[in-house]
N, C-alpha and C positions, 0 to 999 in steps of 0.2 A: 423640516423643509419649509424654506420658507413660499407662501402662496399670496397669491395676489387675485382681487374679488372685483367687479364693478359691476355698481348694479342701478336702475334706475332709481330714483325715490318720490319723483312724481314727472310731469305731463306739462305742466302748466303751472311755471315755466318746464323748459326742457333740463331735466337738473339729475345728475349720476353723483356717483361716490364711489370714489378710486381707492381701495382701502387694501396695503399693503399687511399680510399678518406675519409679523415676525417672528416666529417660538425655537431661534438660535440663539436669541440677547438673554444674556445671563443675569447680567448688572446691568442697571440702567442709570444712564451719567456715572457708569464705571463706578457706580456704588452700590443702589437697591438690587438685592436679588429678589429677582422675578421669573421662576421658573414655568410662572401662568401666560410668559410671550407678555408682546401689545401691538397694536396697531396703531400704525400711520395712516391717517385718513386726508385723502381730499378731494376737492370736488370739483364738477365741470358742469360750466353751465350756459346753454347755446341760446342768444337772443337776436332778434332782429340785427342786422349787422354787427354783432357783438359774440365771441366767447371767451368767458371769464374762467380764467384756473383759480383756486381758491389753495393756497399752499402747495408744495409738495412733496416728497418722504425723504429718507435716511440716503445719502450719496450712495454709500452699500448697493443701494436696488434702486437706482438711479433709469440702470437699463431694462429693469422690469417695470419699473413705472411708466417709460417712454414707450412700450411694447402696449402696458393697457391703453395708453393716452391715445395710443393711434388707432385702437379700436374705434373709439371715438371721436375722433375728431384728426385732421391731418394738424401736428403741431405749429406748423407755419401760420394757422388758422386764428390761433389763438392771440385774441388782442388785449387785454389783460389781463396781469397774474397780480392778485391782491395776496400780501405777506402779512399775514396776522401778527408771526413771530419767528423770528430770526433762527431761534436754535436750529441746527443743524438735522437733530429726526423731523424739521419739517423744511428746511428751505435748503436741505445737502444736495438736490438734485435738481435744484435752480439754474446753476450753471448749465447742463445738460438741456435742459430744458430750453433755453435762452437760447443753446446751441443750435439745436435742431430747428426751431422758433426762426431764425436768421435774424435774431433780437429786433422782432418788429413789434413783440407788444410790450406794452407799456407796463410799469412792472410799479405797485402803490402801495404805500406804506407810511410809518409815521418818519420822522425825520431820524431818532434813535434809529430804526430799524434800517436806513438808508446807512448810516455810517457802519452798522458793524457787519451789514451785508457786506459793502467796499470792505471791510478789514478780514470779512472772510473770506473772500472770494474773489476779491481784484476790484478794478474798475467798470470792467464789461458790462458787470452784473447791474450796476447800477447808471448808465449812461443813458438810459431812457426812462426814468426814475422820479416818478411825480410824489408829493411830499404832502400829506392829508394832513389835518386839524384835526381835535378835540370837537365832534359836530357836525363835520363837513361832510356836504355831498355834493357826489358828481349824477349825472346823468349817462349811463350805460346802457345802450340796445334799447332805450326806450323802459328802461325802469330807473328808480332810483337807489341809488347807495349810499347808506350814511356808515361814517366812521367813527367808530366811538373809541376811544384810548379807557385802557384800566389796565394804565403801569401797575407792576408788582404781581401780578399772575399770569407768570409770576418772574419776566422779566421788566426792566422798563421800558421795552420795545414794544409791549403788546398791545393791541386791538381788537375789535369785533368789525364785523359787517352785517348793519342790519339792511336788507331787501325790502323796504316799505311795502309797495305793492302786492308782494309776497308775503310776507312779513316772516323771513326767514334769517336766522340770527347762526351767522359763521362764527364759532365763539371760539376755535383753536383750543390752547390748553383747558380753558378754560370750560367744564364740562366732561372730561376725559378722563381715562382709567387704566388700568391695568389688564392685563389677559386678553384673547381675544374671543369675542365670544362666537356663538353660533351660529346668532341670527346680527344682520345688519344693523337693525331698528330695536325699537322696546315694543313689539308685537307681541312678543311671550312673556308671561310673566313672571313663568319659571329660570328663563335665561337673567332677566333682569332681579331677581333676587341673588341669582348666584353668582351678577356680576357688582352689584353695589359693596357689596367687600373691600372688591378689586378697587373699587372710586375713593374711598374710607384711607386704600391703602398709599393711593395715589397722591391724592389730596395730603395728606401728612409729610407725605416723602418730597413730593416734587415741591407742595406750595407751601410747605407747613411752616417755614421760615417767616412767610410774609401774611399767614392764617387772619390774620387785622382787614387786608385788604378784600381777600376774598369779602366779607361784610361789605365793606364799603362798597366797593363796586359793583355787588350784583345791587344793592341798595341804590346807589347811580343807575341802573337799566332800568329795577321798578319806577322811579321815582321820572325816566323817562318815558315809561307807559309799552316798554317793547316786551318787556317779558310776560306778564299775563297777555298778551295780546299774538303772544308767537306760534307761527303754525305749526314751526321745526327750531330745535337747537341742533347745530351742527359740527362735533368738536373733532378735534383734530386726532385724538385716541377713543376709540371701545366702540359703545352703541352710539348709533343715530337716534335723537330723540324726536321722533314723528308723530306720534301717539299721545303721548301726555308730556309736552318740551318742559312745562314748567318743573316739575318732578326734578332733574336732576339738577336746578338751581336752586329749589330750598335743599336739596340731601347736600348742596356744596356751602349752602346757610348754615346747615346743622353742624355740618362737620368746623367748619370757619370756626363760630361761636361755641363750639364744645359741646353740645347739650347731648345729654346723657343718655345711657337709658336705664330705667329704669329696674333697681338693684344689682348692675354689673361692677364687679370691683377688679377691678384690672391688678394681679400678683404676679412677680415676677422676683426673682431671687436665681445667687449661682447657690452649689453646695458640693462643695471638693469631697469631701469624706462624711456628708450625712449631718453634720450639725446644724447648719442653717435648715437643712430639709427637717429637719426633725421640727424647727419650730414651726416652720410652715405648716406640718402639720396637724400644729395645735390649731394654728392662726384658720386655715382652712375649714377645717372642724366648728371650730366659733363662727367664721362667715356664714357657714349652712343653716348655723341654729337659726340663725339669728335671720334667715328667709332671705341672703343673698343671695349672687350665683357668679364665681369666682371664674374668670378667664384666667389658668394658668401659663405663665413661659418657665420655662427652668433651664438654667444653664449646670449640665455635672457632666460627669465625664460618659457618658453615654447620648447626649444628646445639646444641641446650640444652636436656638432657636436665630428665624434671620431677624436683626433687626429691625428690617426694614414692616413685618408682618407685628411687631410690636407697636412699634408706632403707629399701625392703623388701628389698633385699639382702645389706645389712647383716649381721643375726643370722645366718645361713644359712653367710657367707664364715670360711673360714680364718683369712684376713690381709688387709688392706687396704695398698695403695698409692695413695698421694696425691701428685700432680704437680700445681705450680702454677709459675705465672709471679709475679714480682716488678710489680706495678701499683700507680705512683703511691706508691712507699715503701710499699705493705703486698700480705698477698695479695691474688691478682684477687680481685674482686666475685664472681665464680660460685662458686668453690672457699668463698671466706669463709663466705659462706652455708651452701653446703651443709655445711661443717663444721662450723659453729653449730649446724645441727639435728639434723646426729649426734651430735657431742658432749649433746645437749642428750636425743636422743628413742630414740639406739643407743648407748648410752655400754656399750660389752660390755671384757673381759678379751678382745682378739687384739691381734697383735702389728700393727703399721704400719710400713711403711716410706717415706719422703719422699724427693721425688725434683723440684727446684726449679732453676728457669732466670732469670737474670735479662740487663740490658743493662749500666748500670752500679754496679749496688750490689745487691746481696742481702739482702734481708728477708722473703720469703716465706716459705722452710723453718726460718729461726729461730721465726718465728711462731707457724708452727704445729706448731712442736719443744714450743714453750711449752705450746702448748692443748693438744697427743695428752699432756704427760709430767704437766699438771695433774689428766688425767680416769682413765678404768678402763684405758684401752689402754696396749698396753708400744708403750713407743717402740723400735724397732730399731737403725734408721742413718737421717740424714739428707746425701744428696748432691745438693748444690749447685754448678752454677757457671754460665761464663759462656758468652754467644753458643751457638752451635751445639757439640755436644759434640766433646770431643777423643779418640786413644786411652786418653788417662789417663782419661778423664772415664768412658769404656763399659767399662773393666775397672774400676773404683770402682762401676758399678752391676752390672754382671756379680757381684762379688761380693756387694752389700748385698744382691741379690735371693737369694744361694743363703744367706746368714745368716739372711733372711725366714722362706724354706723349711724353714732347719733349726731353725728357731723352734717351726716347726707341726708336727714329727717326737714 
């Protein structure tokens, strides 16, 4: 069912969080399965002749939104709605909103986010529609508002709003995660362990395309003096960061730039009838000696890991190893895929090793010899061969795995 929360988050200013949890979405952007729900977050905030809406959720819950908002404040009330990002889980119930509003407030955004507003949503939406800079601030209720662009996260519409006076940083996607968690804030430390996963998983899926940029632009915010200096990060999905804000912009630095941890090698291989499993379990066996500690996925007829839960492994892992089977003259369908949208969404600098089984003809680890040696990853070794493995075959991976290892040394 889906539940909707608002709660204060400080005093001074007058500032809530409207935070929709939705645990009906199955796929998000009708692709990630996410059976952990997420949250639509947004905020309201009451100043001297001024209140500001900061985003607002999924059209879906458009009238559950409107129902918390007037807890809060009578709609008509509100005199500006700043639009970080266009996508629809946050600006679908804009219209609605606008509606009951009698579109008297002012509705601020970058100039992209003005055109694909009108293209979503008609003209209404943007007929009072003021158009910010790279920099620019207005003056609101007697505080200031600066707008800062950092296209690419991970649309080219998007923005932050940093609160000077406050020094409160509305950062929209940016910041945001998966699941929803218990608590509103990072107050507990145990909720925020068990939701940084959920960020890992996010961060890959939603921004993992544009992972470059993430660097840059939180490097753009340091390099503006707002992020160590902030009181709150304010994202548009998961926890509110009120406690320790800097936290979830190095954990979106780390993920960005890949940085590892320490001895995880991310394995992942199909195995139709036992033969690729069978090497695995040599390859496995060698990881342990040798004082790794192996994240498995396996795709066999019993079990088919989501995708979307692989790629958040990714950035995090050492090295990855890839076993596939030879299906139909190409790789299997499961591996294919999810190779596709790592190469595609964790294209990182670690080293790969392949580890391929076929019946009569081998083409799976050439295959994907091609695709690892065309992208950021170092190709290792690739070991192939036939039926069930042989002595030759488990000393040929005995070794490619300790070349892996001493890859990551």
């Amino acid at each position: 069912m889906v539940n909707a929360r608002v709660e204060r988050l400080c005093t001074d200013p007058e500032l809530y969080i409207i935070r929709i949890d939705d645990d009906e979405i199955k796929y998000f952007e009708a692709a990630w399965y996410i059976p952990e729900g997420i949250t639509y977050n947004a905020y309201l905030m009451k100043l001297k002749d001024a209140v500001v809406l900061f985003d607002t959720t999924k059209a879906d819950y458009a009238n559950l939104f409107l129902e918390k908002l007037r807890e809060l404040v009578n709609p008509e009330e509100i005199t500006h709605i700043i639009v970080h990002h266009t996508e629809p889980d946050h600006s679908g119930a804009l219209p609605k909103v606008l509606e009951a509003n009698n579109y008297k407030a002012q509705v601020i955004g970058t100039a992209f986010a003005r055109n694909l507003l009108e293209g979503f949503y008609g003209k209404d939406v943007v007929k009072n529609f003021k158009v910010v800079k790279d920099g620019e601030e207005m003056s609101i209720g007697g505080k200031t508002f600066r707008f800062i662009t950092v296209p690419w996260l991970h649309w080219p519409d998007t923005m932050i709003t940093y609160v000077v006076e406050d020094r409160l940083i509305f950062s929209c996607d940016a910041g945001g995660g998966y699941s929803i968690p218990e608590t509103i804030d990072d107050s507990d430390e145990e909720v925020v362990q068990r939701y940084l996963p959920h960020v890992a998983k996010y961060i890959v899926t939603v921004i993992g395309h544009y992972h470059k940029y993430i660097v840059q632009n939180i490097k753009k915010l340091k390099n503006l003096g707002i992020v160590d200096n902030a009181r709150m990060i304010l994202p548009g999905h998961g926890i509110a960061w009120c406690h320790n804000p800097r936290r979830i912009f190095e954990f979106y630095e780390r993920v960005g730039a890949g940085v590892p941890e320490k001895d995880k090698v991310l394995v992942i291989y199909d195995s139709m009838y036992g033969f690729v499993e069978r090497r695995m379990e040599i390859v496995l066996d060698e990881l342990r000696k040798l004082g790794k500690k192996p994240v498995v996925y396996r795709f066999t007829d019993r079990e088919a890991p989501a995708v979307s839960d692989i790629l958040g492994e990714v950035p995090s892992a050492e090295a990855i190893i890839i076993g596939a089977s030879t299906f139909e003259a190409e790789i299997h369908p499961r591996i294919r895929y999810t190779l596709f949208e790592i190469l595609d969404k964790a294209n990182y600098e670690k080293p790969v090793l392949i580890v391929g089984a076929f019946g009569w003809g081998g083409v799976a680890g050439r295959k994907i010899e091609t695709l690892i040696t065309r992208s950021k990853f170092d190709h290792v070794a690739t070991v192939e061969s036939k039926g069930m493995p042989t002595e030759e075959d488990e000393a040929k991976l005995r070794e490619a795995v300790r070349k892996l290892v001493e890859w990551t040394s």
